[in-house]
Each structure stands twice: as C-alpha cells, then as structure tokens.
C-alpha positions as CSV (number, residue, x, y, z in Angstrom):
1,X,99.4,77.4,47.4
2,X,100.2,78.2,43.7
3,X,103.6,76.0,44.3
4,X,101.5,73.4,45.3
5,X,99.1,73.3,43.0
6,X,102.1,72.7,40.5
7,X,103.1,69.2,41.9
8,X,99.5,68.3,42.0
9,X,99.5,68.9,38.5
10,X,102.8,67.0,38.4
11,X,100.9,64.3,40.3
12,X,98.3,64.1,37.7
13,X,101.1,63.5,35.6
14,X,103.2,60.9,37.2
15,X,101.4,59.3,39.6
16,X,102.5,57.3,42.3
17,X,103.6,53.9,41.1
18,X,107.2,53.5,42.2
19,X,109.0,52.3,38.7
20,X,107.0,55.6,37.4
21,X,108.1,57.9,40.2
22,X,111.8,56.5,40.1
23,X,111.8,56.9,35.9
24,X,110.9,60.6,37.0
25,X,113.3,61.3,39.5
26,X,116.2,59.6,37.8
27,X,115.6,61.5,34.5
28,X,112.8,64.7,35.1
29,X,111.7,64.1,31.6
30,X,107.4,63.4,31.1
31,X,108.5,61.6,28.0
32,X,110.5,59.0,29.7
33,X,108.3,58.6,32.5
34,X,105.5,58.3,29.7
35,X,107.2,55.8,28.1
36,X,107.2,53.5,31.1
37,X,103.6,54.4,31.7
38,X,102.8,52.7,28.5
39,X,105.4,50.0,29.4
40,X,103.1,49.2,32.5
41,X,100.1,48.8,30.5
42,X,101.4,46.2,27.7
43,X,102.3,44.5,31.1
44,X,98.6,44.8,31.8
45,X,97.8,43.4,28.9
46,X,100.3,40.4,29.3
47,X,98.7,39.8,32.2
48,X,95.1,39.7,30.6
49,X,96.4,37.5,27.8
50,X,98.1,35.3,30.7
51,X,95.3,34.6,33.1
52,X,92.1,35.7,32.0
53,X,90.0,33.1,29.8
54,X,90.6,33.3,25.9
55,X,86.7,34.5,25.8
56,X,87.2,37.1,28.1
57,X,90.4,38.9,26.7
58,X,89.7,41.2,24.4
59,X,86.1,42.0,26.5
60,X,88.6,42.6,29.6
61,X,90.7,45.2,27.5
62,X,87.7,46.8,26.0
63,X,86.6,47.7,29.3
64,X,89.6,49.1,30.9
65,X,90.8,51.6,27.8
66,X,87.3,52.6,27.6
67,X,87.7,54.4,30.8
68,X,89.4,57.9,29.4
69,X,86.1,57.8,26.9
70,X,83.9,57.0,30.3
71,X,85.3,60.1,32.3
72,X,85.0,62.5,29.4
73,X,81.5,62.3,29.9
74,X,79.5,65.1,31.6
75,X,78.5,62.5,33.7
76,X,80.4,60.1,34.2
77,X,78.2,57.3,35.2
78,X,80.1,53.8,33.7
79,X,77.9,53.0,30.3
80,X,78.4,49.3,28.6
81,X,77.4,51.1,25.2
82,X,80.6,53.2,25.9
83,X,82.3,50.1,25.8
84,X,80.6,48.8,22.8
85,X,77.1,50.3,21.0
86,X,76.0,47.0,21.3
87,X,77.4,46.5,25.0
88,X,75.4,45.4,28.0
89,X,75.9,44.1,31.1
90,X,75.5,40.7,30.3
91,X,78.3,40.8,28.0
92,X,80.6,43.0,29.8
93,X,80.3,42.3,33.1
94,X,82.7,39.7,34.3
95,X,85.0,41.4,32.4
96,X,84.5,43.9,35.3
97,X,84.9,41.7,38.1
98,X,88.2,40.6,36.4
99,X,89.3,44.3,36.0
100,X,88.4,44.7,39.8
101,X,89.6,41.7,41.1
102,X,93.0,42.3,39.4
103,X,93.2,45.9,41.3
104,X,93.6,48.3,38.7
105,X,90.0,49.5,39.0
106,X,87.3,49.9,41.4
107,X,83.5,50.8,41.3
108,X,81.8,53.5,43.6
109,X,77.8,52.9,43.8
110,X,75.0,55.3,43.3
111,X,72.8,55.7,46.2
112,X,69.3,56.4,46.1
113,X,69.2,58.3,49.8
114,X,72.0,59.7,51.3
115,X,71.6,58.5,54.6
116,X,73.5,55.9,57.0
117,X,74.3,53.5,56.2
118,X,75.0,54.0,52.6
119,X,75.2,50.1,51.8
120,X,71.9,50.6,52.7
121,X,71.1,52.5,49.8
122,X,73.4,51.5,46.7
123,X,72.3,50.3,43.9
124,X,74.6,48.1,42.2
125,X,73.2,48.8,38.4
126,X,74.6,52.4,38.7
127,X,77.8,53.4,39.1
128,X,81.0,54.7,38.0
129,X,84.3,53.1,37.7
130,X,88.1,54.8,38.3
131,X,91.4,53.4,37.7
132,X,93.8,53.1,41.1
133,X,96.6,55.2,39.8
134,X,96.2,58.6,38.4
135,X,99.1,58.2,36.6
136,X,98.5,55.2,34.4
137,X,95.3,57.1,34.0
138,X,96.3,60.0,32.6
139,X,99.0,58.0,30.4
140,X,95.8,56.2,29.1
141,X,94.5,59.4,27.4
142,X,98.0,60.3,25.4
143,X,101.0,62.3,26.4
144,X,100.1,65.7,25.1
145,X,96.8,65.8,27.4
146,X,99.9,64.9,30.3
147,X,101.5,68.1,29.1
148,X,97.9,69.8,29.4
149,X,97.4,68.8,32.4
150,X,101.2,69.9,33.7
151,X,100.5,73.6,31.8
152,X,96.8,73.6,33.3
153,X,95.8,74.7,29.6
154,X,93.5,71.4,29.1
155,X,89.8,72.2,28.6
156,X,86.7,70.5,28.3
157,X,84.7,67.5,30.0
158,X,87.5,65.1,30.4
159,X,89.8,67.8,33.1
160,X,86.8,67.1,35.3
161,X,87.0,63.0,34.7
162,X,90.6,63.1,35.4
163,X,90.2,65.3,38.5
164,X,87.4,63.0,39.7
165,X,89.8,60.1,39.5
166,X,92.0,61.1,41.2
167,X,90.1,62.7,44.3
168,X,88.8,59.2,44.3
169,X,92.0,57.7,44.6
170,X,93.7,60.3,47.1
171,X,90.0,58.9,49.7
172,X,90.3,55.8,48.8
173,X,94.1,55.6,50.0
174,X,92.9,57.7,53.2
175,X,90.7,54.7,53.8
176,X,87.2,55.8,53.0
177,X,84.1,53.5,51.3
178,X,83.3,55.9,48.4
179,X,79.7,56.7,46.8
180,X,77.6,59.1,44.8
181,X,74.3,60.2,44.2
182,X,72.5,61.2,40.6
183,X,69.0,60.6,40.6
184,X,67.7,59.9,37.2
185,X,64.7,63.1,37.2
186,X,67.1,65.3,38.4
187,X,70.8,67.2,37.3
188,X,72.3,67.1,40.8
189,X,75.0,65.0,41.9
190,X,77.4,64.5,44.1
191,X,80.5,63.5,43.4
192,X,81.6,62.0,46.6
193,X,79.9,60.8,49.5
194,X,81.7,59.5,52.7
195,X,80.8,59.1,56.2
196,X,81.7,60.7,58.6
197,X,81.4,61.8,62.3
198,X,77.9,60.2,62.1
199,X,77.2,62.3,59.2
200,X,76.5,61.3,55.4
201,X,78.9,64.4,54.3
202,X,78.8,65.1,50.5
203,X,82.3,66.0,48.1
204,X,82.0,68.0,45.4
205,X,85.3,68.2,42.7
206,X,85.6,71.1,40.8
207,X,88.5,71.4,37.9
208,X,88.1,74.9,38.0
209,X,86.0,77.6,39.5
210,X,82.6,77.6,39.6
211,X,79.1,77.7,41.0
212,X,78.2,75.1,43.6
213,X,74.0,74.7,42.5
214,X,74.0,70.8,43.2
215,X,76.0,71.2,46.5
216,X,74.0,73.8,47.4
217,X,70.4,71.8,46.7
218,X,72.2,69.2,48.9
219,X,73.0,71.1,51.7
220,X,69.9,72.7,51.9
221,X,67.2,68.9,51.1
222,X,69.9,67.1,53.6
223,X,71.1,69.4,56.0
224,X,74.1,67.9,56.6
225,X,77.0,69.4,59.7
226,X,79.2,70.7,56.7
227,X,80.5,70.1,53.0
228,X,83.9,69.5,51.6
229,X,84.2,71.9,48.1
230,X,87.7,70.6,45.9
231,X,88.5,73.2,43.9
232,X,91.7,75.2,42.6
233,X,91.4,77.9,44.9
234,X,92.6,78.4,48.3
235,X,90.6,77.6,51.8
236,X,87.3,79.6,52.4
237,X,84.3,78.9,55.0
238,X,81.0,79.4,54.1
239,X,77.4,78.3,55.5
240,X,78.9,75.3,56.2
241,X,81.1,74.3,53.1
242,X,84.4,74.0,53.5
243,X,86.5,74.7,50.3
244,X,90.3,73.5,50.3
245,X,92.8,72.7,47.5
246,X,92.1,69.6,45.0
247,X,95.3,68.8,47.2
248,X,93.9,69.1,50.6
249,X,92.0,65.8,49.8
250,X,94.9,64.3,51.7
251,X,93.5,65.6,55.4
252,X,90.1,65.0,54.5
C-alpha cells in the first residue's frame, strides 16, 4: 500500500501524457519533466492564439489558468468572478465551450436529486470544471507544489482540489458520466456521483483522513446499496461504505 501510494503521488506529478511520461523515464528528473509540462502549455496557448477568434483569446486563457485558483476553493464549485471580479457568464462562457470543445477540460453538473437518471436532474448553471490531465494540472500550480505533492508535505484547500481532479479523471477514463451534488442551504456534498448497478452511488475524495459527515447524511437521506470512500488509507467495510486507496479509483 504505502509503495503505492508513492507512484500515485508520482502520478499527481507526471501525469499521463506520453511526451511527459517519456521526458520522465528517459531522465527521472521532476524538473525536466516540468519543464516540458510548461512546454505543453505555451503549445496550448499557440493553439488559442491560432484558432480561437482574436475576441476570445485572452477570455479563453483567463479561464483555463484560473483553474488552480478554482480548485483551491473549499468548494470548488467553477465561479466567473474567480476568473475575473467582474466575470459572468455572459462574458466567459464561450470561452468555456472553446476550452471543452478543444479537450483539455470538462464540466461535471450539480444535481438537485440524486436519483436516476441524473440528466434528469442537472442543472447546467452549477458546476465545477477539471482539466483532463493531472499532470499539466499540477504543472499549472508551480513546481515546488509538484515536489509537495511527491513528499505528501502540501497542506491546505488546494491538496483536496488537486486530488478531486484527478479522481475525476482516473472515472472519467473508466468510462463513467460524472456529477455532484451541493445544495445551496446546506454544507453537504458529494463529490462524485455515478451510476451504477441501478443505483445513484455517491464518491467521496478525501486528501487525508477524516470524518465522513456529508457521506454519512447521504447514506442515511438516500439509502443507497453502498458508498465508495477515496482516501489515503487502506481498504475497510463499514455500514455500507466501502473505503479503498485514492488509487483504487481504477477498479471502481
């Protein structure tokens, strides 16, 4: 477990973009493999400058390197005024759909019931975005909060962000429609919702150890067969939650 638990950190790190993963394997230095990490995203932003509208540009790259400040957030709910304190969604969101469109980010909806079928219930105005590689995520927030990550000595809010992204992207790549649930009177959410065996079943991420209060409110409003707890510990079974590795997301 604990040797695991190192190249998932190491994950967090790298990623799984192949030019990154070579740069690491041919030299096993983070600064190297930083370094093309920061390569890929001036290519990014070629590629904004290339195809997107002249208008659009610099709203485009606004929106995508305001993600490390939209997933140090307690909640991490995607806000236009992050963006800009004068952003809304009128001004900032085709430069969305470009950023989606493009592939290097995707949106998972808030539902207001979590019950099938899911689309059912989404509401489009809420949600949260994540970028598709961890990597080029992590890269995104600076090198030394990589060498945090690698050490497991980085604190505060944004672990939790990071963690959440990738989670997402490990289901995503497993094939599953993602969504969440915050209602605004309340401080529960779930992370992660999928379905499953018939089932709404609910994903919690935890960056560390800790209590499981909205989980628990879930299981016990919604009743659901059983829960998936992420967490840095090792497996455990209780009442119905099922707690595995952050890197057990992979069998989920």
């Amino acid at each position: 477990h604990e040797k695991m638990m190192k190249v998932f950190r190491l994950y967090l790190v790298v990623g799984g973009m192949p030019a990154v993963v070579n740069t690491f394997f041919e030299t096993n230095n983070f600064q190297e493999t930083y370094s093309k990490q920061i390569s890929i995203l001036t290519e990014y932003e070629n590629d904004i400058k290339k195809y997107a509208k002249t208008t659009d540009r610099q709203k485009i790259r606004d929106c995508y390197y305001s993600l490390p400040r939209q997933l140090s957030k307690e909640y991490t709910k995607f806000q236009y005024k992050t963006v800009d304190p004068k952003g809304s969604s009128k001004k900032y969101e085709n430069s969305l759909d470009w950023l989606i469109d493009a592939g290097m980010i995707q949106k998972v909806l808030n539902v207001s019931t979590p019950l099938l079928p899911l689309a059912g219930y989404e509401q489009p105005d809420q949600f949260k975005i994540y970028s598709t590689d961890i990597g080029i995520t992590t890269a995104m927030f600076g090198f030394q909060t990589q060498v945090a990550l690698v050490n497991d000595t980085l604190l505060g809010p944004a672990k939790g962000g990071i963690y959440e992204n990738l989670i997402f992207d490990m289901l995503v790549k497993r094939g599953y429609k993602l969504n969440y649930i915050k209602k605004i009177d309340s401080t529960q959410e779930i992370e992660f919702l999928i379905e499953q065996d018939c089932a709404i079943i609910p994903i919690e991420v935890k960056s560390k150890k800790g209590n499981t209060i909205s989980l628990n409110q879930f299981m016990k409003e919604w009743q659901p067969p059983y829960s998936y707890k992420l967490t840095g510990t090792n497996m455990g079974y209780v009442d119905n939650k099922i707690t595995m590795p952050h890197y057990f997301a992979m069998f989920i």
